[in-house]
C-alpha positions as CSV (number, residue, x, y, z in Angstrom):
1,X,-34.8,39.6,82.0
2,X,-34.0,36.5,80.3
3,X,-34.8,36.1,76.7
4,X,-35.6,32.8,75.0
5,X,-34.5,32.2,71.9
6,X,-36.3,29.7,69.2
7,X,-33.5,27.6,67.5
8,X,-32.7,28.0,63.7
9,X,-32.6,25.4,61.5
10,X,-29.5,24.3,59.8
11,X,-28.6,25.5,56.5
12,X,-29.2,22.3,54.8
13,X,-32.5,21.6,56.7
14,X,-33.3,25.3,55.2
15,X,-32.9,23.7,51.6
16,X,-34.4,20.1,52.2
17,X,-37.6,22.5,53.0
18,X,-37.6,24.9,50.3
19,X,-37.3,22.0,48.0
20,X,-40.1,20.4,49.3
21,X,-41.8,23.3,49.2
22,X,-41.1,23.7,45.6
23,X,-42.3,20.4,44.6
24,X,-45.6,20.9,46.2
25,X,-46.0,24.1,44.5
26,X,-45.1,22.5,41.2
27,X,-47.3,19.8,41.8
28,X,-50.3,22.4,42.6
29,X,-49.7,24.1,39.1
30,X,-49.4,20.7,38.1
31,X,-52.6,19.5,39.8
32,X,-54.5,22.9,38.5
33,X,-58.4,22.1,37.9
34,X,-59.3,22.8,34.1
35,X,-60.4,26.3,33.4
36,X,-63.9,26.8,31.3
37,X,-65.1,29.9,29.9
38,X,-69.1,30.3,29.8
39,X,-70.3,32.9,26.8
40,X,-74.0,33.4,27.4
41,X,-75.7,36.9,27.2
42,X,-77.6,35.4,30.0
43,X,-76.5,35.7,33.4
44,X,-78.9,33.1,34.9
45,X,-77.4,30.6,32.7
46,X,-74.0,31.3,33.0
47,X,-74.3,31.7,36.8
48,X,-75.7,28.0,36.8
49,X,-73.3,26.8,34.6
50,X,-70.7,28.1,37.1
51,X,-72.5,26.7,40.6
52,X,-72.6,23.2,38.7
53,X,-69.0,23.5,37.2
54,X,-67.5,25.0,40.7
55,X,-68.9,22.3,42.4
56,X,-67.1,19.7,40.5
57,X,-63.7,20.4,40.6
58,X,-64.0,22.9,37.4
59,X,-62.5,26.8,37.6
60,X,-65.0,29.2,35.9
61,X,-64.9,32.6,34.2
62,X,-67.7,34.6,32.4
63,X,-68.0,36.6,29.0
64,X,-71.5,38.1,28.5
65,X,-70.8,38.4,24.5
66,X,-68.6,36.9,21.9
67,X,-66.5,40.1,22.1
68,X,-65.5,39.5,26.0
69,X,-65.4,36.0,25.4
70,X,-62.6,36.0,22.5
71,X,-60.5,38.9,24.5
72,X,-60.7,36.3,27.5
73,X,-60.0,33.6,25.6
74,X,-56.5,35.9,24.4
75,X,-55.9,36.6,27.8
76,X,-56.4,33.4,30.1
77,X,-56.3,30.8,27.3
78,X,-59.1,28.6,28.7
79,X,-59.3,25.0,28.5
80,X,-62.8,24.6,27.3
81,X,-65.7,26.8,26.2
82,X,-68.9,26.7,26.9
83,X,-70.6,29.1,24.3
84,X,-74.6,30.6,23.0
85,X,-75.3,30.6,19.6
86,X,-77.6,34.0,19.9
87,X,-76.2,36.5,21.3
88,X,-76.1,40.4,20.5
89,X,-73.0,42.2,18.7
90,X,-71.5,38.5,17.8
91,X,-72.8,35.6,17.8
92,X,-71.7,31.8,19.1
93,X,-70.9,30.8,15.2
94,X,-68.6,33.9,15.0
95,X,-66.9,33.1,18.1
96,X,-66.2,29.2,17.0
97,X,-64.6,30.2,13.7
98,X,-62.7,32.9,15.3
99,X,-61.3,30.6,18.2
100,X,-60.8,28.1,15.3
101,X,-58.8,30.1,13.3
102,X,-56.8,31.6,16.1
103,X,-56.4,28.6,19.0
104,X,-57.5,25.9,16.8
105,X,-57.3,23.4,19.6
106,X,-59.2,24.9,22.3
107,X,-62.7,22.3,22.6
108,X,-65.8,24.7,21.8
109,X,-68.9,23.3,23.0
110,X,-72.5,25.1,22.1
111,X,-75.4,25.7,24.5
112,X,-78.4,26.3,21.7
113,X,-82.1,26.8,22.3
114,X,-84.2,24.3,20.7
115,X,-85.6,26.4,18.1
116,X,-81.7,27.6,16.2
117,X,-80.6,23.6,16.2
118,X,-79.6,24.0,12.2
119,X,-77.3,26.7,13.6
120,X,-75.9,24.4,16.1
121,X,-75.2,21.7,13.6
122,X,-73.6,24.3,11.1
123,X,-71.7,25.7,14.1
124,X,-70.4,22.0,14.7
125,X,-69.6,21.7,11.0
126,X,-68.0,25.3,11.4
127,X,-65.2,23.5,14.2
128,X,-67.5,23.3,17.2
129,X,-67.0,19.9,19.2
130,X,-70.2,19.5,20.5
131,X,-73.7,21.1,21.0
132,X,-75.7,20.6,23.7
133,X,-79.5,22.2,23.4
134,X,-81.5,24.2,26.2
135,X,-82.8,24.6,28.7
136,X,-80.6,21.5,30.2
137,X,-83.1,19.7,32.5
138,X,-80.0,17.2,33.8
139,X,-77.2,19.1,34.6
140,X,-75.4,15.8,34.7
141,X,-75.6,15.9,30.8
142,X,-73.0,19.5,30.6
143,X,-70.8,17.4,33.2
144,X,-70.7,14.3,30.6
145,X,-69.9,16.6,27.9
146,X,-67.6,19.1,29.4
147,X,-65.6,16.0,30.8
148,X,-66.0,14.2,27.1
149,X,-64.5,17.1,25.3
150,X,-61.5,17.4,28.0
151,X,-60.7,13.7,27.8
152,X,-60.3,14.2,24.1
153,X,-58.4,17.1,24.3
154,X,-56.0,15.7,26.3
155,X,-55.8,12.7,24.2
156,X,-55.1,15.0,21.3
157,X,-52.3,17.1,23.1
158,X,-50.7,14.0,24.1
159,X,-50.8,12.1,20.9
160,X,-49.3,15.5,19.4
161,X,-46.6,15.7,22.0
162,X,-45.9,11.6,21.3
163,X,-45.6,12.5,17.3
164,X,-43.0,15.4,17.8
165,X,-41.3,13.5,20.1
166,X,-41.4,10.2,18.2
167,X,-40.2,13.0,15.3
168,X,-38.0,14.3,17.4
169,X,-36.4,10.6,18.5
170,X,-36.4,9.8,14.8
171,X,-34.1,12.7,13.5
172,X,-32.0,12.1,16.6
173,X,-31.6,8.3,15.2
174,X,-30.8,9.1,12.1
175,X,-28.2,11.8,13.0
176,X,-26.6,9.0,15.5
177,X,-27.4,6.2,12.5
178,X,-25.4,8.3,9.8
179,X,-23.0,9.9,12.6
180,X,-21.7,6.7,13.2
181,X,-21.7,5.6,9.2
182,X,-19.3,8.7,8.9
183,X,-17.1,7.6,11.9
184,X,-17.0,3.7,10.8
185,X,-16.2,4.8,7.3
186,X,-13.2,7.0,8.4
187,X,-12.0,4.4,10.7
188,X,-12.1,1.9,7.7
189,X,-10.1,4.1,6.1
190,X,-7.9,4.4,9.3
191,X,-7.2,1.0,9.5
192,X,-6.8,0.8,5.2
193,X,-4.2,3.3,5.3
194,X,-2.1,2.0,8.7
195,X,-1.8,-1.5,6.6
196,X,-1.1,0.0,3.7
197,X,1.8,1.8,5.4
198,X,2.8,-1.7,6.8
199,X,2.9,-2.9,3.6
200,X,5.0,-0.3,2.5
201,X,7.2,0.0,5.2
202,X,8.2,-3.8,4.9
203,X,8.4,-4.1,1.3
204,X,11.0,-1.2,1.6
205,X,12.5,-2.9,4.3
206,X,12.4,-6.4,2.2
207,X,13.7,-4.8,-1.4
208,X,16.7,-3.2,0.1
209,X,17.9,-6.9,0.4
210,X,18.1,-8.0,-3.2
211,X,19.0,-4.1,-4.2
212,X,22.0,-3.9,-2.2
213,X,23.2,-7.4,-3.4
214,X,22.6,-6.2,-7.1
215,X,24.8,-3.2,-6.5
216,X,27.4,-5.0,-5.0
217,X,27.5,-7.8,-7.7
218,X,27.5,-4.5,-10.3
219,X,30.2,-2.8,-8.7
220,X,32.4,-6.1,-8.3
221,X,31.5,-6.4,-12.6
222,X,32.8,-2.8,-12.7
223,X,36.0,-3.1,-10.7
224,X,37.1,-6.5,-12.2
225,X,36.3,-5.0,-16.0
226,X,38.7,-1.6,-14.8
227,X,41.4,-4.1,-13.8
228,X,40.9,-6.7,-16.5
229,X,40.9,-3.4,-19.3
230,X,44.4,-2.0,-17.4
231,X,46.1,-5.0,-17.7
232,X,45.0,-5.7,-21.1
233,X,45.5,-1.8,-22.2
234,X,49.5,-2.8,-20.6
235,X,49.6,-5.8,-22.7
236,X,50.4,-7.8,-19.4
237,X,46.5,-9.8,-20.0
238,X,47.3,-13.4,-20.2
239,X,44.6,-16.5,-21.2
240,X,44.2,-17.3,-17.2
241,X,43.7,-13.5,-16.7
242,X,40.8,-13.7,-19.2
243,X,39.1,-16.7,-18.1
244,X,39.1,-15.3,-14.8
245,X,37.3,-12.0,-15.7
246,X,34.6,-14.3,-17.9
247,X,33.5,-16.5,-14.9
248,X,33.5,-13.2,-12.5
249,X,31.2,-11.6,-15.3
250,X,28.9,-14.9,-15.3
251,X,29.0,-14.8,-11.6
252,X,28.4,-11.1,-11.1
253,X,25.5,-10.5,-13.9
254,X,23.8,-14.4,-12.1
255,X,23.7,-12.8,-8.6
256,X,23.1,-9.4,-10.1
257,X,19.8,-10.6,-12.5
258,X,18.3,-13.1,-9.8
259,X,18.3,-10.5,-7.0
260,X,16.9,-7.8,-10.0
261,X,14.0,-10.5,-10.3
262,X,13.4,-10.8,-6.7
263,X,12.9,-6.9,-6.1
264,X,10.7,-6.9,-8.9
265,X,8.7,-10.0,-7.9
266,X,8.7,-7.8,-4.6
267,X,7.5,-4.7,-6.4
268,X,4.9,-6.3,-8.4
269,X,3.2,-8.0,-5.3
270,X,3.0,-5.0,-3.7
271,X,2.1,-3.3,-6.5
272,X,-0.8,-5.5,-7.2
273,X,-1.8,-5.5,-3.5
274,X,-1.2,-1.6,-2.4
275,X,-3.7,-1.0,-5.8
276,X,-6.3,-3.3,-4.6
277,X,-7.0,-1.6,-1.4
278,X,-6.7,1.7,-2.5
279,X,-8.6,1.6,-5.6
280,X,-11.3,-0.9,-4.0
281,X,-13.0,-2.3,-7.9
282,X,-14.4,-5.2,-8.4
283,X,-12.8,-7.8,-10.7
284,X,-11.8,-11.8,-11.3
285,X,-8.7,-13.0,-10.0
286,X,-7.5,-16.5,-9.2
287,X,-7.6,-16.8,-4.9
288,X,-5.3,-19.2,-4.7
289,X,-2.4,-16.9,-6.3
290,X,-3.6,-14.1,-4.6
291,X,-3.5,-15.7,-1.7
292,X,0.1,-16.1,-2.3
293,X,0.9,-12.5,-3.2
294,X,-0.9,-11.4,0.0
295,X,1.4,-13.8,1.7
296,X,4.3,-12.6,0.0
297,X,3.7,-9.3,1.1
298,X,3.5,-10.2,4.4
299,X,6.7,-11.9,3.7
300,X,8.8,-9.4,6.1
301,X,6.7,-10.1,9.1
302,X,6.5,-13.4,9.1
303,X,10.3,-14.3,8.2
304,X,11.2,-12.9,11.7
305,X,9.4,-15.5,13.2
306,X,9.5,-19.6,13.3
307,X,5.7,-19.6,12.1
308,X,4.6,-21.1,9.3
309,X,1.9,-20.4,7.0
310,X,0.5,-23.4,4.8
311,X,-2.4,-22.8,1.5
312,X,-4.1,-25.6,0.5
313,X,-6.7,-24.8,-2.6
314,X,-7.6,-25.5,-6.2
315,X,-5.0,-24.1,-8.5
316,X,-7.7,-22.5,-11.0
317,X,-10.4,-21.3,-8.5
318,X,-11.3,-17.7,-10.0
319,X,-14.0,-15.0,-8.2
320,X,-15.2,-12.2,-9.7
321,X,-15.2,-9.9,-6.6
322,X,-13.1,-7.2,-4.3
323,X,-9.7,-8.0,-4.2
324,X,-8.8,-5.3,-2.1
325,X,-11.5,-6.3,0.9
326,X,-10.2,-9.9,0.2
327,X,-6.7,-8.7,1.3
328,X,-7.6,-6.9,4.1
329,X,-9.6,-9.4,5.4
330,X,-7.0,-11.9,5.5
331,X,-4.1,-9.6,5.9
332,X,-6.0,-9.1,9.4
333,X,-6.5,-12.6,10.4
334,X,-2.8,-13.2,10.0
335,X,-2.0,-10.4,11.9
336,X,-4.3,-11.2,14.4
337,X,-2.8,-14.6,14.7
338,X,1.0,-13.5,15.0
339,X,-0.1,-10.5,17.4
340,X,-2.6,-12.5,19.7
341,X,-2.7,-16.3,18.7
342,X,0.8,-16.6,18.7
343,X,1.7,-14.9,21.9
344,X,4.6,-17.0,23.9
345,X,4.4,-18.9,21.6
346,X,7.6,-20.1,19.1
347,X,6.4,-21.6,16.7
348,X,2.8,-21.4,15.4
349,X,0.8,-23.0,12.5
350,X,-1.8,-20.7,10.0
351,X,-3.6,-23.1,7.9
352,X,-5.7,-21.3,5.0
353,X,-8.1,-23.8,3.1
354,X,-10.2,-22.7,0.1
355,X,-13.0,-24.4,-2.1
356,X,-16.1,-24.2,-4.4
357,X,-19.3,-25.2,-2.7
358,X,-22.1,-24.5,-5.2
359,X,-21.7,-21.1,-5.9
360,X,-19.9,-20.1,-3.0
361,X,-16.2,-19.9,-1.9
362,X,-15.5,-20.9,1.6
363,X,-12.6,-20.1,2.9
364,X,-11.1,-21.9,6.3
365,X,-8.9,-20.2,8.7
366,X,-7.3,-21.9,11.3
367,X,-4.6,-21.4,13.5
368,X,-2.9,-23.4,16.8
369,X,-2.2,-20.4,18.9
370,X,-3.3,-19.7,22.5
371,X,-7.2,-19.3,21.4
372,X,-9.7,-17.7,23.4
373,X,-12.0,-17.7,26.4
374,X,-16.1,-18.3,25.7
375,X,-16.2,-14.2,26.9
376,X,-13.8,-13.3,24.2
377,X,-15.3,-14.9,21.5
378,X,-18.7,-13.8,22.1
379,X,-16.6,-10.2,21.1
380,X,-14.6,-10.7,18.9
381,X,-16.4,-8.9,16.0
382,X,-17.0,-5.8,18.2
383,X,-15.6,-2.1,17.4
384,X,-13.0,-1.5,20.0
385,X,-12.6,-5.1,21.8
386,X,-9.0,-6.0,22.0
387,X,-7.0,-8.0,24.5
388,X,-4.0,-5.6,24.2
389,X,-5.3,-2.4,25.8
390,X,-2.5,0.1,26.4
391,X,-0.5,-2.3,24.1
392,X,-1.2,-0.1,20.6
393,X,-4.4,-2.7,19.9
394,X,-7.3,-0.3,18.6
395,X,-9.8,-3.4,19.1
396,X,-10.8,-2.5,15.3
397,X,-9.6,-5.4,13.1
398,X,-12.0,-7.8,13.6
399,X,-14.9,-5.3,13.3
400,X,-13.4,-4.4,10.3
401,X,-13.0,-8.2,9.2
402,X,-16.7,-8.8,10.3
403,X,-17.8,-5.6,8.0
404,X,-15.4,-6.4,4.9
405,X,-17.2,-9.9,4.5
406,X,-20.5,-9.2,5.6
407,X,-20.9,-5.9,3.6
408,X,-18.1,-5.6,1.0
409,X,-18.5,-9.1,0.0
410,X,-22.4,-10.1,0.8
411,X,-21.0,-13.1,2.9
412,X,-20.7,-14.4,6.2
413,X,-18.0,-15.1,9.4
414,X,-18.0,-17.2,11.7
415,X,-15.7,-17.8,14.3
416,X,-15.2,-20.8,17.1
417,X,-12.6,-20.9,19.5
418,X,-11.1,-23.0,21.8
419,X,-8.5,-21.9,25.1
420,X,-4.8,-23.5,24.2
421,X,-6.2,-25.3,20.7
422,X,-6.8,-22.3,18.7
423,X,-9.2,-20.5,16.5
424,X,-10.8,-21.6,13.5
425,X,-12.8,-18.5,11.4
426,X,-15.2,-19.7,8.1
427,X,-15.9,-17.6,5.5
428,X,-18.4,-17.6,2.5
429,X,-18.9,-15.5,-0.1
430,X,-20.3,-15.8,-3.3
431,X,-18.1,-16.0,-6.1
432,X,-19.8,-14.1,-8.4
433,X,-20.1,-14.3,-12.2
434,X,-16.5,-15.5,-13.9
């Protein structure tokens, strides 16, 4: 005997079908006619009702009394009901303020007979959506009405669903808006406190100069004054031996006070600076001394380079405004310049102009570095752009630049930029009241 086996499908074939399967199915559920519920203590009607509704597409189920009709209602959660106003035990106006109260949304359309219309009308008033009267001559009237009511109800669910989701988008925004207000603001503060550790570290760096010197010069004063003392004490101190110790006291206190005055020249600029950014008020200062301090305590990066950094400005232009954003914003630029304008390159030029235009102070950046490409400029103001990927850039210090002015100082940056000429930044701000 020789058996013929049918051949299976593959395992994936197997899936391919179910799934197909399953998106008929869903789209049947999906597809479902609309269900209507007839209340009518008469049978003749609601049989009627149902042959005209079946035939059209509708699904139909019957309640002989208000009493079936609401436990239906609880139970299949019809789309549409088609309800009497007289009926025994309770009547149509009970059932609309009950499905009212309960469902709310479910459309309740009444089937009167001419003589109970006020009843109909207060019925309506009472949260019906419609009333239609009897006996209907032209059946073609319940079909206009049935599919009247359903067109609004649909209407009304999908408006609903649009609000909560418009609602729903909304909160989601405003998380995002003030999720991303919390992470700028920490990364402000990121960048604040990395250049206030610069600053720190280099003015360190730069005051251990003029301190050491000042030591020395001290402890030369102290060892000539021992010697000076023991041969005087011995009685052995001649004129010569005096005049000598005088001009090495001149020399030692000279070298000692002038490096004294640079470390505190050193510690005053930073002092002035460091409290600026940290304590971010608003007052009037004169930019084109600040302009110097920041520059001087910048001093430590730029001396290891052959750059040069040149100010040209009005000796009494005053602002009443942030000196603390003002030094970040062009503490940045100049980094910017000696990081990425000035790469391979020896010996770059920063030129800083500053002037009154009406009410404003525009300050001009340039500098002669390597510039950039049409693509880079177009981001130069984004968070996280940066040409030195992998290289420790963060890609923030623009962004930060763009927000300092634009916010912090109610003003506005621009930049232009041209490959192997440079880049030129303009900024205006108001200088407020001085």
């Amino acid at each position: 005997m020789t058996l013929t086996c049918r051949p299976t499908l593959p395992a994936t074939l197997h899936k391919i079908f179910f799934h197909i399967y399953e998106a008929k199915m869903q789209e049947t559920l999906t597809n479902k006619p609309p269900l209507i519920l007839t209340i009518d203590d008469e049978k003749v009607i609601r049989n009627s009702f149902k042959d005209i509704l079946e035939d059209n597409g509708y699904e139909v189920i019957q309640a002989e009394n208000g009493h079936i009709g609401l436990k239906k209602i609880r139970e299949h959660k019809p789309d549409l009901i088609l309800c009497d106003l007289q009926m025994p035990e309770m009547n149509g106006l009970e059932v609309v303020r009950a499905v009212k109260e309960e469902f709310g949304k479910i459309p309740v359309l009444i089937v009167s007979g001419a003589g109970v219309l006020n009843d109909a009308i207060e019925a309506v008033r009472a949260g019906a959506w419609d009333y239609l009267v009897k006996p209907l001559f032209n059946m073609d009237i319940l079909l206009q009405a049935v599919e009247k009511a359903l067109d609004r109800a649909k209407l009304i669910a999908e408006n609903e669903a649009y609000q909560k989701n418009l609602e729903k988008q909304t909160v989601k925004l405003q998380q995002e808006i003030e999720e991303r207000k919390r992470t700028e603001k920490q990364l402000v503060q990121a960048e604040k406190m990395a250049a206030l550790g610069d600053l720190v570290a280099g003015v360190a760096h730069e005051i251990n100069t003029p301190l050491g010197i000042g030591v020395t010069g001290i402890s030369y004063l102290n060892d000539a004054t021992r010697a000076f003392k023991k041969r005087f004490t011995a009685g052995e101190a001649t004129k010569t031996d005096l005049i000598k110790f005088m001009e090495d006291c001149e020399e030692a206190c000279q070298i000692t006070l002038s490096n004294l005055k640079r470390a505190a020249q050193l510690v005053a600029g930073f002092k002035q600076i460091a409290v600026d950014q940290s304590s971010d008020e608003k007052r009037i200062f004169n930019i084109k001394q600040y302009i110097d301090e920041i520059l001087f305590s910048l001093y430590p990066r730029i001396k290891k380079t052959r750059h040069t950094v040149h100010v040209d400005g009005p000796e009494d232009l005053e602002m009443n405004s942030y000196p603390g954003a003002f030094s970040q914003v062009l503490t940045n630029l100049i980094m910017n310049s000696l990081l990425h304008g000035f790469e391979d390159i020896e010996a770059g030029q920063i030129t800083i102009t500053v002037k009154k235009e009406n009410h404003s102070i525009i300050l001009r950046y340039e500098d002669n570095g390597k510039g950039m490409t049409e693509a880079q400029q177009k981001k130069i103001f984004d968070p996280f752009f940066t040409t030195k990927r992998g290289c420790g850039g963060t890609g923030l210090g623009m962004h930060l630049v763009f927000n300092l002015v634009s916010k912090k100082l109610n003003g506005e940056i621009s930049c232009t930029s041209t490959v192997d000429k440079g880049t030129f930044f303009t900024i205006t701000v108001p200088m407020g009241d001085v």
